[in-house]
C-alpha positions as CSV (number, residue, x, y, z in Angstrom):
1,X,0.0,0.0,0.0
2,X,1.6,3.2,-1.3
3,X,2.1,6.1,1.3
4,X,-0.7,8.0,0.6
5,X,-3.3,5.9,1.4
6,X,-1.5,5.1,4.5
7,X,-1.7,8.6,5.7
8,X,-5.4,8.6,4.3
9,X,-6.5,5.7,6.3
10,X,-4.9,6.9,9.0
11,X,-6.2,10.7,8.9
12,X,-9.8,9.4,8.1
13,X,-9.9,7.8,11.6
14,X,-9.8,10.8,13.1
15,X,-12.1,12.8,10.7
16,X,-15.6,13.4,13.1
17,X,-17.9,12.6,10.4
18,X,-16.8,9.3,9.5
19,X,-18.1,6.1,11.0
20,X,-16.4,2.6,10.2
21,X,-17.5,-0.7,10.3
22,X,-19.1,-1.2,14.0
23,X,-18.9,2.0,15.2
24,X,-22.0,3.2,12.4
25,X,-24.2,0.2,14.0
26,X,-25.1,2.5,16.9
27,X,-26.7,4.7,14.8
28,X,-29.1,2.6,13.2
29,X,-32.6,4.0,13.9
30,X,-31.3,7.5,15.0
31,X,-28.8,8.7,12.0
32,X,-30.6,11.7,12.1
33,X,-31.2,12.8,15.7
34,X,-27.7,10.9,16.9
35,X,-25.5,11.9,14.3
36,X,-27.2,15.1,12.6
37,X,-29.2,16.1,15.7
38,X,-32.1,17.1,13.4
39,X,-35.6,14.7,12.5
40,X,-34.4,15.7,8.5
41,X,-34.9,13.0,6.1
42,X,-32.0,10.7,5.4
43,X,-30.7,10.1,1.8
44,X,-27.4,7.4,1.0
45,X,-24.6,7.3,-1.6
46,X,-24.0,4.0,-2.4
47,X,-20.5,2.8,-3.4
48,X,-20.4,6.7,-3.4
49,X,-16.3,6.2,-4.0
50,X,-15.0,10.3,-3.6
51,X,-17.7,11.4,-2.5
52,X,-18.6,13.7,-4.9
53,X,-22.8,13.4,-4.8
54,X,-23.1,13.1,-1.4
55,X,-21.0,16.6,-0.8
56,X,-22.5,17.9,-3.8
57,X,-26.1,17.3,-3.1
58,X,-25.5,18.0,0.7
59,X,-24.3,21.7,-0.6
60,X,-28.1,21.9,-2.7
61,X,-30.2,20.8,0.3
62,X,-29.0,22.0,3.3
63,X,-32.2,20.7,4.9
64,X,-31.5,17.1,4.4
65,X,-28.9,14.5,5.9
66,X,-27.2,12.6,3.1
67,X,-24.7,9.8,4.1
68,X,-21.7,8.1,1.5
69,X,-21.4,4.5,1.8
70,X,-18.1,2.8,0.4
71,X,-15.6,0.4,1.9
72,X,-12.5,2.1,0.9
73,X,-11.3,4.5,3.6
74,X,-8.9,6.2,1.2
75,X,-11.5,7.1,-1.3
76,X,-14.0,8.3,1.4
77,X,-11.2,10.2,2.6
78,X,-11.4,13.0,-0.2
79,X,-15.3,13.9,0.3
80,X,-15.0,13.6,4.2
81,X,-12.1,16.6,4.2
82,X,-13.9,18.6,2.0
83,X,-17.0,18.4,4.1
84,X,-14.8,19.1,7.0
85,X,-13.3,22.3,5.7
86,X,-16.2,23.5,4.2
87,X,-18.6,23.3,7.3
88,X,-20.6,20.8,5.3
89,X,-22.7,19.7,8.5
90,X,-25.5,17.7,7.0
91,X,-22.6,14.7,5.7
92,X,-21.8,11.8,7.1
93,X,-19.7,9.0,5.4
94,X,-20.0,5.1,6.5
95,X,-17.1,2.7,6.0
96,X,-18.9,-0.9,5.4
97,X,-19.5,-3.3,3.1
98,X,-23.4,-3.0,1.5
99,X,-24.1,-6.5,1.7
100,X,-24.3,-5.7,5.3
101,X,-26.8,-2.2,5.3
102,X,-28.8,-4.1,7.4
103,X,-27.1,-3.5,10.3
104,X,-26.4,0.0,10.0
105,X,-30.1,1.3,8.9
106,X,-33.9,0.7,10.0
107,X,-36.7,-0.3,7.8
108,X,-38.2,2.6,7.0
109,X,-35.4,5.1,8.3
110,X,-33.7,6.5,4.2
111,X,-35.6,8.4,2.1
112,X,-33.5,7.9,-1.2
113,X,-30.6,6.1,-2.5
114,X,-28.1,7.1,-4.8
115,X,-26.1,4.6,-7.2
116,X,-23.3,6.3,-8.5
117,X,-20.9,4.8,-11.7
118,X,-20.7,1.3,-9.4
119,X,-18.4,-1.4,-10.3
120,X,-20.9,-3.0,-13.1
121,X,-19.6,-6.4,-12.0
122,X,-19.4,-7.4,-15.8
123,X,-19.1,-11.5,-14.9
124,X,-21.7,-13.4,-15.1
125,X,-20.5,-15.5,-12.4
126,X,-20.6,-12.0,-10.2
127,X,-24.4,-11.1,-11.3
128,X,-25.3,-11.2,-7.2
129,X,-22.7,-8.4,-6.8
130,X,-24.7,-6.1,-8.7
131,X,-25.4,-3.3,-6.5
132,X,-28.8,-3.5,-8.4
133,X,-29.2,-7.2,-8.4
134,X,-32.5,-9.0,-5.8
135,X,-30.5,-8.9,-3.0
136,X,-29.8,-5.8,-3.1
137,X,-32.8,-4.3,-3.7
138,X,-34.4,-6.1,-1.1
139,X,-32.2,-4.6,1.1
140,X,-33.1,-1.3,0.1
141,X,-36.8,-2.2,0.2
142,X,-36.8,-2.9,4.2
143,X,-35.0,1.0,4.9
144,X,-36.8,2.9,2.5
145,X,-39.9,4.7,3.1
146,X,-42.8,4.5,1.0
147,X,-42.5,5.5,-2.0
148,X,-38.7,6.2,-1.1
149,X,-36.5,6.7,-5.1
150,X,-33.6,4.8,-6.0
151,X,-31.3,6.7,-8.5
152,X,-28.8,4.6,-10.9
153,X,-26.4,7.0,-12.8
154,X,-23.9,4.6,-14.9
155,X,-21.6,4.8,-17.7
156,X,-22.1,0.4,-18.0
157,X,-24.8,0.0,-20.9
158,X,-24.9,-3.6,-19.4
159,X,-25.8,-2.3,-15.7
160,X,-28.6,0.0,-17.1
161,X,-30.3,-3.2,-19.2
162,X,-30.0,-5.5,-16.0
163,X,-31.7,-3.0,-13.9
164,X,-34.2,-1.7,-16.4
165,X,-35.2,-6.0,-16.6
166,X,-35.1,-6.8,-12.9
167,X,-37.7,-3.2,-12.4
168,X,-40.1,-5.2,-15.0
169,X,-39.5,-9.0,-13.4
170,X,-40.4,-7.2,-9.9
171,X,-42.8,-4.8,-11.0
172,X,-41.3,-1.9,-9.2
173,X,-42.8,1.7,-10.7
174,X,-40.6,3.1,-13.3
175,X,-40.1,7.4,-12.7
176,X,-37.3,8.0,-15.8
177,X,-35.4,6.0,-17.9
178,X,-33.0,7.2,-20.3
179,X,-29.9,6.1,-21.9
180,X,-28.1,9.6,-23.1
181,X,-28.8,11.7,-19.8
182,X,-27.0,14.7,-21.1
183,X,-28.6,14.7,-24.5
184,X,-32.2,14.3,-23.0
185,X,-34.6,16.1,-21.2
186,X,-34.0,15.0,-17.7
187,X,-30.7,16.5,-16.9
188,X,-31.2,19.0,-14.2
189,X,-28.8,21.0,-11.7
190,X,-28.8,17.3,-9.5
191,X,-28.3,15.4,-12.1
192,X,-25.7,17.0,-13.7
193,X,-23.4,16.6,-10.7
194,X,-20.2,14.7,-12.2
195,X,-18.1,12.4,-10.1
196,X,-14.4,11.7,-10.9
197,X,-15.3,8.6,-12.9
198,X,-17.9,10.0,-14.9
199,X,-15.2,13.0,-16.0
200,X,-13.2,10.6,-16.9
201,X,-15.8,8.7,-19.5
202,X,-17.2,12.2,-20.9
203,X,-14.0,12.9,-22.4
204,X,-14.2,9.8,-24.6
205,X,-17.8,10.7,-25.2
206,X,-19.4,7.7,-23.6
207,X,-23.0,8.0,-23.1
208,X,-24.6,8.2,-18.8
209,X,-27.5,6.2,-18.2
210,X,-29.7,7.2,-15.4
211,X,-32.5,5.1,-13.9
212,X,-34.9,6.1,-11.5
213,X,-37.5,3.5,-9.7
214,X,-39.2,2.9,-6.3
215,X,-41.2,-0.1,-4.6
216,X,-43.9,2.3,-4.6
217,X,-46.0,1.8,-1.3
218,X,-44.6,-1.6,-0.8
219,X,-41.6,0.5,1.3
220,X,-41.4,-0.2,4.7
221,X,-42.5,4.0,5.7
């Protein structure tokens, strides 16, 4: 491990608005009174990498909590200072693994989830790693409110078709769907938020896919 992310692994520990593995657990059912110390609603980042969303759309909506979920201290590292130094005070970021967002959240506690450029898990063989695959979403279904959105934003054509199918096999209610975002009529001040990935594929052109669904009233609310 190069020395960087040494000293960014080691600097995160000490940054007060990050939370790693066990230590977020105590906050499930009270992110918002416990760790904001408001009753605002509560909206994640998933695999949110530097951060960019979550501090973006913190800076938008002052009024609302939003939290970046990723596993990789180093990366969480970069959104978590700039928070810090800009007074950012409704950001949090959690250090865990998603699989495990059971034990961090309530049913019923997250008012919206953001998917951000996720690994696409390309493989067959790693279908169930799909941050949009069942077991995923089922996740997401138990701490959701009703009626709670679920945002993809992706680069992967691939991603976008898989998730597009598995809304129709579970008959979740489709909001927007489009496959050029920036060429359509859906591209807004939120949405045109750009992460560090999606820089990257805009230079070569590649077309953003953006997805957004809900369970409708089958959330847990």
């Amino acid at each position: 491990m190069g020395k960087d992310k040494l000293r960014r692994f080691a600097e995160v520990d000490t940054f007060s608005n990050v939370l790693q593995l066990d230590e977020g657990k105590v906050m499930k059912g009270q992110w918002a009174e416990k760790h904001f110390g408001n009753t605002n609603p509560v909206i994640l980042e998933l695999a949110c990498g530097k951060g960019e969303y979550t501090v973006n759309l913190a800076r938008l909506f002052p009024e609302k909590n939003f939290i970046g979920i990723d596993y990789k201290g180093n990366r969480i590292w970069r959104g978590a200072k700039t928070a810090l130094e800009e007074g950012i005070n409704n950001v949090a970021f959690l250090r865990i693994r998603i699989e495990n967002i059971l034990d961090y959240f309530a049913n019923g506690e997250v008012s919206e989830i953001w998917i951000t450029f996720p690994d696409p898990q390309p493989q067959v063989s790693r279908e169930k790693k799909r941050l949009t695959h069942n077991r995923f979403l089922e996740k997401y279904q138990s701490i959701l409110i009703k009626n709670g959105i679920i945002h993809l934003k992706t680069d992967n054509d691939a991603l976008h078709e898989f998730t597009h199918e598995k809304i129709g096999e579970l008959g979740l209610e489709l909001h927007a769907k489009t496959e050029d975002l920036y060429n359509s009529d859906l591209v807004n001040e939120v949405l045109s938020i750009k992460t560090y990935y999606e820089k990257k594929y805009l230079v070569y052109d590649k077309n953003i896919n953006y997805l957004k669904f809900s369970f409708g009233t089958n959330g847990q609310g």
